[in-house]
C-alpha positions as CSV (number, residue, x, y, z in Angstrom):
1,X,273.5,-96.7,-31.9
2,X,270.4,-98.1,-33.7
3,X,267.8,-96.2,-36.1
4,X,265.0,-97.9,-36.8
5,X,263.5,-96.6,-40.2
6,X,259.8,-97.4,-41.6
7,X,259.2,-97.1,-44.7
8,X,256.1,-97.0,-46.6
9,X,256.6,-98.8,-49.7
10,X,254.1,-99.5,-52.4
11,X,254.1,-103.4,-53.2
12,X,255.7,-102.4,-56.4
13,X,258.6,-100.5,-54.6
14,X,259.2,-103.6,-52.5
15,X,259.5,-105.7,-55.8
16,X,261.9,-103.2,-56.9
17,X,264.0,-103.6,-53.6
18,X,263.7,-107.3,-54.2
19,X,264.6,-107.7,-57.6
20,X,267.9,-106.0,-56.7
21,X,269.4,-107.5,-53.9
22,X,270.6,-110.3,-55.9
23,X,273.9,-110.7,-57.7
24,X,274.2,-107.7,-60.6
25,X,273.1,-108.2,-63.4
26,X,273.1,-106.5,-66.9
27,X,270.0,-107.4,-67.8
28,X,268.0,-106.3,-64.9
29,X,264.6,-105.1,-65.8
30,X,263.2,-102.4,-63.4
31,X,261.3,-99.8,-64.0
32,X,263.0,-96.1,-63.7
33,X,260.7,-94.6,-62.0
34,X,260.3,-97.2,-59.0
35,X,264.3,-96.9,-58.8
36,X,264.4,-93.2,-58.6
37,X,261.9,-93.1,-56.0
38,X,264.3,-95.4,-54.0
39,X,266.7,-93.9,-55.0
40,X,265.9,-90.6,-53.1
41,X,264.8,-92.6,-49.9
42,X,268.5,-93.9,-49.8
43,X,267.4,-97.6,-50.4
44,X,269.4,-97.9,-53.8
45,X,272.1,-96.2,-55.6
46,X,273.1,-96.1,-59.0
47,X,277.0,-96.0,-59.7
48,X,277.9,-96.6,-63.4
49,X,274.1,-96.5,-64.1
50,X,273.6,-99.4,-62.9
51,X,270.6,-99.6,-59.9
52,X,272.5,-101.2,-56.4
53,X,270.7,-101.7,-53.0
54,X,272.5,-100.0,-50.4
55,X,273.0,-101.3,-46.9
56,X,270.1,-98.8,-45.7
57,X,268.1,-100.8,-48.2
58,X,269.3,-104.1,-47.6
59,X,267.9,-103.7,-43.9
60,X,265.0,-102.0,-45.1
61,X,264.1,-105.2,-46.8
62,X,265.2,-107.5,-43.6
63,X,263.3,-105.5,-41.1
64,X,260.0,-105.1,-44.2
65,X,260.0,-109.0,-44.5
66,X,257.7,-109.6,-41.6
67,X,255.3,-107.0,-42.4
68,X,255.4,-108.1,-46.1
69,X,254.3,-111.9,-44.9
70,X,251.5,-110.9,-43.1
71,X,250.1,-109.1,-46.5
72,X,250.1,-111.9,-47.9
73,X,248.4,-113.6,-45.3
C-alpha cells in the first residue's frame, strides 16, 4: 500500500525538517513554534523533549526534495 502525502510547507518549516534529520543533538537550535506545527502534521515528534523526525517526515523530506530544487531554480 502506498500514500502519497503533499505537504505544504513554508521554506522555514522545510528548514526545520532539514535541520533535524541529522544525528541528535543537544544543542539543536529550532524554533518552537516551527516544530509544533510539525509536530501536529506528524512530520516530528518530541520524546524526552527533544524534537525527532519521524519516518512520515523523513519521506516527506525525500519526496519534497525535488520540488524544493526547482525553488531554487
Amino acid at each position: 500500500m502506498s500514500i502519497d502525502f503533499d505537504y505544504e510547507l513554508s521554506p522555514d518549516q522545510w528548514d526545520t525538517l532539514k535541520a533535524l534529520r541529522g544525528p541528535t543533538s543537544r544543542d539543536r537550535h529550532v524554533k518552537n513554534y516551527l516544530v509544533e506545527g510539525l509536530v501536529r502534521l506528524g512530520l516530528v515528534s518530541l520524546p524526552d523533549g527533544m524534537p525527532v523526525i519521524t519516518p512520515t517526515g523523513r519521506r516527506v523530506l525525500v519526496r519534497g526534495s525535488c520540488r524544493l530544487l526547482d525553488l531554487a531554480s
